[in-house]
BAMARSE-499047 format. One record per residue (C-alpha): residue in three letters; x negated, y, z. Coordinates in steps of 0.1 Angstrom, whole numbers, always signed. Last residue first. Layout:
<pts>
ALA, X, Y, Z
...
</pts>
This chain:
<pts>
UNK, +263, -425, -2245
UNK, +236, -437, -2262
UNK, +237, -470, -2281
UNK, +274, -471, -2291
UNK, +276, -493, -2320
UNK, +286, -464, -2341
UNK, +250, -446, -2335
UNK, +250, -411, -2331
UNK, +249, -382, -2356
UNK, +282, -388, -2373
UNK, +301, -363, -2361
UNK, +323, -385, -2343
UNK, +298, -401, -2334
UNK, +278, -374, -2319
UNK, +312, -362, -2300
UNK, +316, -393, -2284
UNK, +283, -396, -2270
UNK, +287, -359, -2256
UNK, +324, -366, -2242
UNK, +323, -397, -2219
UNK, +305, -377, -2188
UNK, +324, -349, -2195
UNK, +358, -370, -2196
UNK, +349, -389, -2165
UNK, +348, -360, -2147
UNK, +380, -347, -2162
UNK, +394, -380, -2147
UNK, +381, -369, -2112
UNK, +394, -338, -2115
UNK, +428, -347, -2126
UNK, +432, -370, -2095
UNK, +418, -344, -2071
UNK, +443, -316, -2083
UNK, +471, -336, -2081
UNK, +468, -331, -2042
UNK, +486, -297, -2046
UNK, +518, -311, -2060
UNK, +517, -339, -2027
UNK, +514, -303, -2006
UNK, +539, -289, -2026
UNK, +561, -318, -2016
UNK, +552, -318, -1983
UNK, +562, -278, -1982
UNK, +598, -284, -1998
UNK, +605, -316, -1974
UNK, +594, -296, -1943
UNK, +566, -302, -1925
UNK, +571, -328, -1898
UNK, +568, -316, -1861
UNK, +550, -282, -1852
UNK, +551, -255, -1877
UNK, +527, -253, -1912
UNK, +487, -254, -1910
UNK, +484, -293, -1899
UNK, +502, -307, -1926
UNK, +481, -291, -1955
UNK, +451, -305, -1936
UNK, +466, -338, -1934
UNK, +476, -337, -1969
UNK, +441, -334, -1978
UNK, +421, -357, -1954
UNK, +452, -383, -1967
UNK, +437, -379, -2008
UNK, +405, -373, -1995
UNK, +403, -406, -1982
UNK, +426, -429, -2001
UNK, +406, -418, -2035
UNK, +373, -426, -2012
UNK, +388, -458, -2004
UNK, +403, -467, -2041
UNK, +366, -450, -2056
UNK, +343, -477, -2033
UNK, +357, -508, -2056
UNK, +349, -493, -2091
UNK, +316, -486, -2079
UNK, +310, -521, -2061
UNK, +325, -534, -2097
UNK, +297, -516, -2117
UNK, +271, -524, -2092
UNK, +282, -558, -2095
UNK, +286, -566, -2135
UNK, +247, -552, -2138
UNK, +240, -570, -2117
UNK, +248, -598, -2131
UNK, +242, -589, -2166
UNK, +206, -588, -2157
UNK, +195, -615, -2173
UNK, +220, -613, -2203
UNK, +204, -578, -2214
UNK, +225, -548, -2208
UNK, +230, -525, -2242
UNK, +263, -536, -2244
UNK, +274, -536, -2207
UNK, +288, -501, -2202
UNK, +305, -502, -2234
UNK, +322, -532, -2232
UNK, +333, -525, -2199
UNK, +348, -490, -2204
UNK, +358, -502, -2242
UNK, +385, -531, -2226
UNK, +398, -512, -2196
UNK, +399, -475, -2209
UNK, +423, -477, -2240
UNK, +458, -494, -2220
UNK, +450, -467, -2191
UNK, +456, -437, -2213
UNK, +486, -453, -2230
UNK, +499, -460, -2196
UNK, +494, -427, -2182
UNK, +516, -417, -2212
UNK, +539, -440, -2203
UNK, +544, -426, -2168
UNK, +545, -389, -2179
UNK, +575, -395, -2198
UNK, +587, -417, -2174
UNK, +591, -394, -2148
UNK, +619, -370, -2150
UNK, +639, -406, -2158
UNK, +632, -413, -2117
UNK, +654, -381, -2112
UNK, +640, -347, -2103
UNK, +655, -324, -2079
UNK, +629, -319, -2053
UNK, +603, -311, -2081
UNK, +573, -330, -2093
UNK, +573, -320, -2131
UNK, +543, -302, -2133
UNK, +524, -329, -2114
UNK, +537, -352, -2137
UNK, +525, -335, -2173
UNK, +492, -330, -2151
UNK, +489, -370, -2143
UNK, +500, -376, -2183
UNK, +472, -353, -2198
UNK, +446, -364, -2177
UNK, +458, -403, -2185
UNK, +461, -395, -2220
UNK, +425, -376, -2226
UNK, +408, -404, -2204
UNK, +423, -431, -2233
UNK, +408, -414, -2259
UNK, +378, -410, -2249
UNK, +374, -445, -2241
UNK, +385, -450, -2279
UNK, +352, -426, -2289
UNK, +332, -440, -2265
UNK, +338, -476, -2277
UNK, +328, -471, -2312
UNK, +349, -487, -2338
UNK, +352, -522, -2350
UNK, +349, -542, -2316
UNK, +363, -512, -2296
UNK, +398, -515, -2318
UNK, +393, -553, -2310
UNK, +395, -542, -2270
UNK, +420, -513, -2275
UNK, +445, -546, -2290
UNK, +435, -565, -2257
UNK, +442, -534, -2230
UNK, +479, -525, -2252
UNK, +500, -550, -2235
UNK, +487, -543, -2193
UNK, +483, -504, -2203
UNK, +518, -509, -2214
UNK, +529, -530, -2177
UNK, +508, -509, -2153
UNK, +517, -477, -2166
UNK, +553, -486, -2166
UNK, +556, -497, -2129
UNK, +551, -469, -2110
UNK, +588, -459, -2112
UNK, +592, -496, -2105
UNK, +574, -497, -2074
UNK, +594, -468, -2060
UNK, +627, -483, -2067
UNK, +617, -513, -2047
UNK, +604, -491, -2020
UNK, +632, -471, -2014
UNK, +632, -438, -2033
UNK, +639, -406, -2012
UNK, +630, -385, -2034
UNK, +603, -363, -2013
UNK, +592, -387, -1988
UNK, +592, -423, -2011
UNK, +591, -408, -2044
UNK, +561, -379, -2034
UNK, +546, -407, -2013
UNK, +540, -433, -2041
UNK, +533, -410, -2070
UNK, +502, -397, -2045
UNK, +492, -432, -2041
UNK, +495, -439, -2076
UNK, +474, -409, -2083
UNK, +444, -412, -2059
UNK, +444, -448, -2066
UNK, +441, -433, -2111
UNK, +415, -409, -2107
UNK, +392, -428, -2084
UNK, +388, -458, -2103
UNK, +386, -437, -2134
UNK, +362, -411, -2117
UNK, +341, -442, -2105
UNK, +341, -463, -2139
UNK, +330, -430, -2158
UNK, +302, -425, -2139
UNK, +292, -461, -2141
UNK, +299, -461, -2174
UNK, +273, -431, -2183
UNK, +245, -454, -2160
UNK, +256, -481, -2185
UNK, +255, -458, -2219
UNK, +223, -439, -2209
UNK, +202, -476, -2201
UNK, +179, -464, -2179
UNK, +198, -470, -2149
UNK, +197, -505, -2157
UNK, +161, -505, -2160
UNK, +162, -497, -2120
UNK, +167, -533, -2114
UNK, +193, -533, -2086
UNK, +183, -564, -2062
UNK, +150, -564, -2075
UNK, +136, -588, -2095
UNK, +96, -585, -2081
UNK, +82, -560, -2104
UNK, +106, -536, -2099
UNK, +105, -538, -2060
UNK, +83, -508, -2044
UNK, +115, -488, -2060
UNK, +140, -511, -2048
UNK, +124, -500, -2012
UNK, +125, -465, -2012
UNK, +161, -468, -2029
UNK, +172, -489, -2001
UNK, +158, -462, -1976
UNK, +181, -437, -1991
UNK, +210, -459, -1989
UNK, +202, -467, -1954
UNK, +201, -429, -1944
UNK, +230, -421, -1964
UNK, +251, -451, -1948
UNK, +237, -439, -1917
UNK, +255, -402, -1918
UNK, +283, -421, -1923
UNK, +282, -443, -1896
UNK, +276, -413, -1875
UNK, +302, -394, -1890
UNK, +327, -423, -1881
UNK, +312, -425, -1843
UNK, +318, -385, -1837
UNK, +358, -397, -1843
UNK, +374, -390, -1874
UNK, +411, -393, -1859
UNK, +403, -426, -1850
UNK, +434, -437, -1882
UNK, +417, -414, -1903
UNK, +381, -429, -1900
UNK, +392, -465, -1905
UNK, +390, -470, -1945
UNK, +366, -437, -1954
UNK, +345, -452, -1914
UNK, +346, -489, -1929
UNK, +330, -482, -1964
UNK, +300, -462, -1959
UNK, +285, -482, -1927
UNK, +295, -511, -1945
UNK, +280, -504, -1979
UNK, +245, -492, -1965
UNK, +243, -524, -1943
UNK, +248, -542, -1977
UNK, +224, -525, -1995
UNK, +200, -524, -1970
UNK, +201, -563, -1960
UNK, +204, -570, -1995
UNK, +175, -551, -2004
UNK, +155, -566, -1981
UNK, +165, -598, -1989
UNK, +154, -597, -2029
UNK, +155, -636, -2033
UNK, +130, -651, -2057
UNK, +142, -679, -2080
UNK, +119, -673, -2110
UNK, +141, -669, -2140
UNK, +146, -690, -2168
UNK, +177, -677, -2176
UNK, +205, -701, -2169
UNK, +238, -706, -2187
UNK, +261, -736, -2174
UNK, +284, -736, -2197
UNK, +321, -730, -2189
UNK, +347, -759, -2203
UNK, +343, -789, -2177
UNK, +325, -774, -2144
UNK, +349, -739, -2149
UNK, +379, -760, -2157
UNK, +379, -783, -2121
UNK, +369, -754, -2102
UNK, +401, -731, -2116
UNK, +423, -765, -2115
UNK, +410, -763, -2076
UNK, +422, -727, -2071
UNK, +451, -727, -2088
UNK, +461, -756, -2069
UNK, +452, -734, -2035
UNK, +461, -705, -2044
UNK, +499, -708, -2039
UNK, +490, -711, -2001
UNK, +479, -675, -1997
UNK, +510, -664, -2007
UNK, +525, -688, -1993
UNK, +522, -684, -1956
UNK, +548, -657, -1961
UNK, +573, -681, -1965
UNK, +595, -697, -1987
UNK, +624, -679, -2007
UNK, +619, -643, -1993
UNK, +582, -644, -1987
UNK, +574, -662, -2018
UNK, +595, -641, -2042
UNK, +581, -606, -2029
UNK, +548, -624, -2034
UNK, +554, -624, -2070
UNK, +571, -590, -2074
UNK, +540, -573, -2048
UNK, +511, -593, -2070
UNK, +525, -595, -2105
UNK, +521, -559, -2117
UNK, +483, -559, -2104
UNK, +478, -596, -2114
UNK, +488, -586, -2147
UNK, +468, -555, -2153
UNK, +435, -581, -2140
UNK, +447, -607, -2169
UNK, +448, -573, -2194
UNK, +412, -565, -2175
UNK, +398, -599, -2192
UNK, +419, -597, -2222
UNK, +403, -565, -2230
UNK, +366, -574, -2223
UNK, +370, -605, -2247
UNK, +384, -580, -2276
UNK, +352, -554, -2274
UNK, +331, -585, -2268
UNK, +339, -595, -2300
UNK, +315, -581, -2326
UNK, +290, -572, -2294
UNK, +284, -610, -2296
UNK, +303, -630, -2264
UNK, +292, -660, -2243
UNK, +263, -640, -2228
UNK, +285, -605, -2215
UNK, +317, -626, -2211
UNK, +292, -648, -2185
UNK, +284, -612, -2169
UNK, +319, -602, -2167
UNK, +335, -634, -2149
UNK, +299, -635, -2130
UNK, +308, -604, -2112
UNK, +338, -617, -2096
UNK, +327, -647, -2083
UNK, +304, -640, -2053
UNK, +325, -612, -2042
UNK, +359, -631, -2042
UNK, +345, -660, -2025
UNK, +335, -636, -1998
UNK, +369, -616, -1997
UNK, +378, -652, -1986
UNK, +354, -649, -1959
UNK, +377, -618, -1944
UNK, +403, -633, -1951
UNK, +398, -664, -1927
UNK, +387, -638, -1902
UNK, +420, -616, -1905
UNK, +440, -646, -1900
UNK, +424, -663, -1876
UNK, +425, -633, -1855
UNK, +462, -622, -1865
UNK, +470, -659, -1849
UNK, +481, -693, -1861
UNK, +460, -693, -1897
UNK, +473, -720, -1919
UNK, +482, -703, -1949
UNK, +447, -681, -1944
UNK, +428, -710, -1937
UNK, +441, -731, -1970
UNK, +429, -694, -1987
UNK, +393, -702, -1975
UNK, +394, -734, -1990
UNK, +405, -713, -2024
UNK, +378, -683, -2020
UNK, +351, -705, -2009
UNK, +353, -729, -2038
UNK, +362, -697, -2064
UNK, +327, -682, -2055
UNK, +307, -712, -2057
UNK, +320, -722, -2089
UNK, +313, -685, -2099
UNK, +282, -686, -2083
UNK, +266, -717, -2102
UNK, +285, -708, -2135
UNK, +268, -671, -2135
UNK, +234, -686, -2126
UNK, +207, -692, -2098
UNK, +188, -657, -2102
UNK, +213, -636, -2121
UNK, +245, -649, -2100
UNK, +224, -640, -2070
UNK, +219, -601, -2086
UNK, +262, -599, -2093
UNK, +264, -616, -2052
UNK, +244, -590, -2037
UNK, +260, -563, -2058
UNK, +298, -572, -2047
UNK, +287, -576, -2013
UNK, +298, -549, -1997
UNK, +329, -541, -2019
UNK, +342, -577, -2014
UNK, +336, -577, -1977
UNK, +355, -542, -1976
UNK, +386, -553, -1996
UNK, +393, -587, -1980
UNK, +383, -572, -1946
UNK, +416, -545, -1950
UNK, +439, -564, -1963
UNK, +443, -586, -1931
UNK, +430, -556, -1913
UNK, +466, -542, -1918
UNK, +479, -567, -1890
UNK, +459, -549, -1862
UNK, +469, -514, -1878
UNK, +503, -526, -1880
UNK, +509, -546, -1843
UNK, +510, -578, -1839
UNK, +539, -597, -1826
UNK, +525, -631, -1849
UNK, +555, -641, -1872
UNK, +572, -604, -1870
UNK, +537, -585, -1883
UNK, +530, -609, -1908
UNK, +568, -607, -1919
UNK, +563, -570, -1920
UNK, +530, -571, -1935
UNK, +539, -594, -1961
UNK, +548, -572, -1993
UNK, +510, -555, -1987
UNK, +496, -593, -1990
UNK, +498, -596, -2028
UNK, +478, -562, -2038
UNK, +443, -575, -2036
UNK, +453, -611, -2032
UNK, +462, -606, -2071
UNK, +428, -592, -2085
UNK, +410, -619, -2072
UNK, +433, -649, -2082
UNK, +435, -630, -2117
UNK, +392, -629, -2118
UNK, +394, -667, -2113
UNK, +423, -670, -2137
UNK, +400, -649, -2164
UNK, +369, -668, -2160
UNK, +388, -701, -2173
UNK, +405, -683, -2200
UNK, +375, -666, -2212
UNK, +356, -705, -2210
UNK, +380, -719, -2235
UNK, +374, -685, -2256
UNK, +336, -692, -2250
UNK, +340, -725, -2273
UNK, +314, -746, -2274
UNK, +320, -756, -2239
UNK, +352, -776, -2246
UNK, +333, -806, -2261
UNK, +294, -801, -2271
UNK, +265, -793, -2255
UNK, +251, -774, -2289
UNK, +276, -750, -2289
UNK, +263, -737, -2254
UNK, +231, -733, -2266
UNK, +239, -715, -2300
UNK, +256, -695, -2278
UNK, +229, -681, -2253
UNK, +209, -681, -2283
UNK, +235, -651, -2299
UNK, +234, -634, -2264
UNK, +197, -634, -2264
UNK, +174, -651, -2240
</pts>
């Protein structure tokens, strides 16, 4: 079924639901709920910590299983919303994730806590893939471009709003809050999504890969918990056993989707077919990674080296958020009318340009103002990825397979923060390990931080290469302005 029948369809019921920019704004505040109990909970952990008498690394699991049961099962969930449909999951999704939420408010020890987040991250999982996949059906390629960048302008938002807005809850009410303050949003978000968001199906046999899910997901797990826990065990011999059995499991998932493509696989291979999404995929990951591993670097450089407290840090990061935040919905109708690569292009050339205009200017001296040169240029860069990065990636992708389509993209763009975190400490461990005994000093961390740059700017140039060859043919003319190969 065709995007453009997909509408005529939902036109045809009537009220609210013939109009898919009713139904963006309903997808978006799921995806904003998501996106905001990502970075919401960090401003807690000391009033977390007080409350219960738990120790950090016990308390840090609180973030921790939100973000690994949401990369886990973010293809599982994209592949269900394909079988029993978007609407169906995303309602299902955004149920879970708002009861589950009550929990969290009311948890009474770091166990219940960590638990009630942990099937939270579930409701998260089932309904974030089905907020792009539905934008996939409910949109023409004309507009998608435009749809795409509102959607990650809502997810800018929730990144900026997150530590501000919990920052207010914890200091004027509770902690408990910001889990709490889901809960209306939560059931106004199920209440919209049953009225305004039609219930697109694709006459599809309802048969459940679980093979593949139990591969994938066990593949997932043993990847992402030893690049989230290993540092802290000191890499223990059982985190390189966990990940030598995510590669094991990942190769035996790929035996078994391949004995599978006739019998709706978990990950259709087709999809990898398509040059422009497995392109995306590529770029999605260097992005993802590119810009943690940056941040986080930022972070350490203004809190260790500078000095900055953590307020003043945050807002020193702050500009990139905020004018890739405005500028993500105009680069979406500039993606509508021209090709996506080329703007996508674009925006990878100002991020790489603005990280190394920052790395060059990390010095012990340098004010906050030394930065925001670089900072808005980041944010340029970051303002043209969002909205032609998605639209791109799923424009050649038929509605069926949207879903998963929309999953193994996110479960990419999920696994680069960790393995961006990784490295990133891996590196400056090493660094710290080779100077004298006790702390290194100020001059050598900072050189250190200076040195990490270089696996932020890689992975962007990555993503560059990848982009570049599609972009070039358009450019020259020889490829197709609607992006068909990348």
């Amino acid at each position: 079924m065709t995007s453009e029948a997909l509408q005529q369809e939902a036109a045809a019921r009537g009220g609210w639901r013939e109009n898919p920019w009713v139904s963006l704004v309903v997808l978006a505040l799921g995806f904003f709920l998501t996106m905001l109990d990502v970075s919401i909970v960090n401003i807690a952990i000391p009033d977390i910590r007080a409350d219960f008498r738990a120790s950090l690394p016990t308390v840090l699991w609180s973030v921790n299983a939100y973000v690994l049961v949401v990369a886990v099962l973010l293809i599982t969930a994209g592949r269900l919303g394909d079988l029993y449909g978007p609407r169906r999951l995303f309602v299902v999704g955004i149920t879970v994730f708002t009861v589950f939420s009550l929990l969290c408010g009311l948890a009474q020890s770091p166990g219940q806590l960590i638990a009630a987040r942990a099937v939270q991250g579930l409701g998260a999982a089932l309904l974030l893939p089905q907020t792009m996949a539905m934008i996939v059906s409910l949109f023409p390629p004309t507009r998608r471009g435009l749809a795409m960048g509102i959607w990650g302008a809502v997810g800018g938002v929730a990144a900026v709003a997150g530590p501000s807005v919990g920052g207010l809850l914890v200091t004027t009410l509770d902690w408990r809050w910001i889990f709490l303050v889901n809960v209306p949003i939560g059931v106004a978000a199920v209440v919209l999504a049953l009225v305004a968001v039609p219930d697109l199906r694709f006459d599809r046999r309802h048969r459940l890969d679980v093979g593949g899910i139990v591969l994938a997901s066990a593949a997932l797990f043993c990847l992402a918990f030893p690049l989230m826990e290993g540092e802290r065990f000191d890499w223990a011999p059982w985190t390189l056993v966990m990940i030598a059995a995510a590669v094991a499991l990942g190769l035996a998932f790929v035996w078994h989707e391949r004995g599978r493509q006739d019998r709706e696989p978990l990950v259709p291979f087709v999809l990898l077919g398509i040059r422009s999404y497995s392109t995306m995929v590529v770029v999605a990951a260097a992005v993802s990674f590119g810009i943690i591993g940056f941040m986080l670097l930022m972070t350490l450089f203004f809190q260790s080296v500078l000095g900055f407290s953590a307020l003043a840090a945050g807002l020193a990061l702050a500009p990139p958020a905020l004018i890739s935040t405005l500028l993500a919905p105009f680069a979406g109708k500039i993606t509508d009318r021209l090709d996506g690569r080329v703007v996508l292009l674009g925006g990878l050339l100002f991020t790489v340009a603005g990280m190394g205009w920052a790395a060059a200017v990390m010095r012990l001296d340098a004010a906050w103002l030394t930065f925001l040169g670089p900072m808005v240029v980041i944010g340029l860069g970051n303002g043209l990825l969002i909205a032609p990065m998605a639209a791109v990636a799923m424009r050649e992708v038929q509605p069926a397979l949207a879903g998963a389509a929309s999953g193994l993209l996110n479960t990419v763009r999920q696994l680069g923060p960790v393995a961006a975190v990784t490295l990133v400490g891996l590196l400056l461990a090493q660094r710290s390990s080779a100077w004298a005994d006790g702390a290194a000093p100020v001059d050598r961390y900072a050189e250190a931080l200076r040195l990490g740059m270089v696996l932020p700017v890689a992975a962007i140039l990555v993503g560059v290469l990848a982009c570049l060859p599609g972009a070039l043919r358009t450019i020259r003319g020889t490829g197709p302005a609607g992006g068909g190969s990348a």
